[in-house]
N, C-alpha and C positions, 0 to 999 in steps of 0.2 A: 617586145610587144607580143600576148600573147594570143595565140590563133584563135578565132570566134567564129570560124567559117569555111572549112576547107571544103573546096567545090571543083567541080570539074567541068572543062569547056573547051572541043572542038575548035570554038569560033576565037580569034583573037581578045585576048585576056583585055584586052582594051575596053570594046566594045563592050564586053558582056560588064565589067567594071559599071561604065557607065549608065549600062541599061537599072543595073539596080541602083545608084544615083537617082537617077530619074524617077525609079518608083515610089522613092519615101521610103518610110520605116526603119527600123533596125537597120539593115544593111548598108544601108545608104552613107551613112557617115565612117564604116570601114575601109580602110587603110589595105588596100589590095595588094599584094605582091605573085609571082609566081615562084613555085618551087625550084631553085636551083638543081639541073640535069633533069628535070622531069616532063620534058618536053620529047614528043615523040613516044610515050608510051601508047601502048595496045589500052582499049576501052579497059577491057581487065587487070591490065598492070595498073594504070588508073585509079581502079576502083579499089585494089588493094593498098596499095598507099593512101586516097582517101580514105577509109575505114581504119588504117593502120594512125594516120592520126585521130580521129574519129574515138577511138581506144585511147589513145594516147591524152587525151583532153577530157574526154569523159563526155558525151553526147548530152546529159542536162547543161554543160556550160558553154553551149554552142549552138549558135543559130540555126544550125540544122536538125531536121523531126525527123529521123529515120535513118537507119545505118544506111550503107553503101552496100554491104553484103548482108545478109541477113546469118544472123551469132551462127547458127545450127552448119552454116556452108565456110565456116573460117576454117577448119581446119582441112579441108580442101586446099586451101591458099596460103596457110601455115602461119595465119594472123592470129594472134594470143589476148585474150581478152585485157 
């Protein structure tokens, strides 16, 4: 199954699952899983592995509008387009 959504959440992956169920739209009928080991990451470790799939999918085929780092600060974080 290929990713259409990679998002980050604090709050149990349950809940937030849910909460976009509940709103309608797109998301709603996605197939949610969490990333195996990637629990317990820093906000930033986070964000670098969202944006590193993010890259990896290509941002027109993914439900999300907007990197996770913006292109200019990747090689700071040593994410490759």
């Amino acid at each position: 199954m290929p990713i259409q959504y990679p998002c980050i959440t604090t709050r149990n992956p349950a809940v937030r699952w849910a909460e976009h169920a509940a709103a309608g739209g797109p998301k709603s009928t996605l197939f949610f899983r969490t990333v195996e080991g990637a629990g317990g990451l820093t906000k930033t470790q986070a964000r670098v592995l969202e944006q590193k799939l993010i890259n990896q999918h290509g941002l027109p085929n993914l439900f999300n509008k907007i990197n996770s780092i913006s292109p200019k600060k990747w090689g700071m974080y040593g994410i490759t387009p």
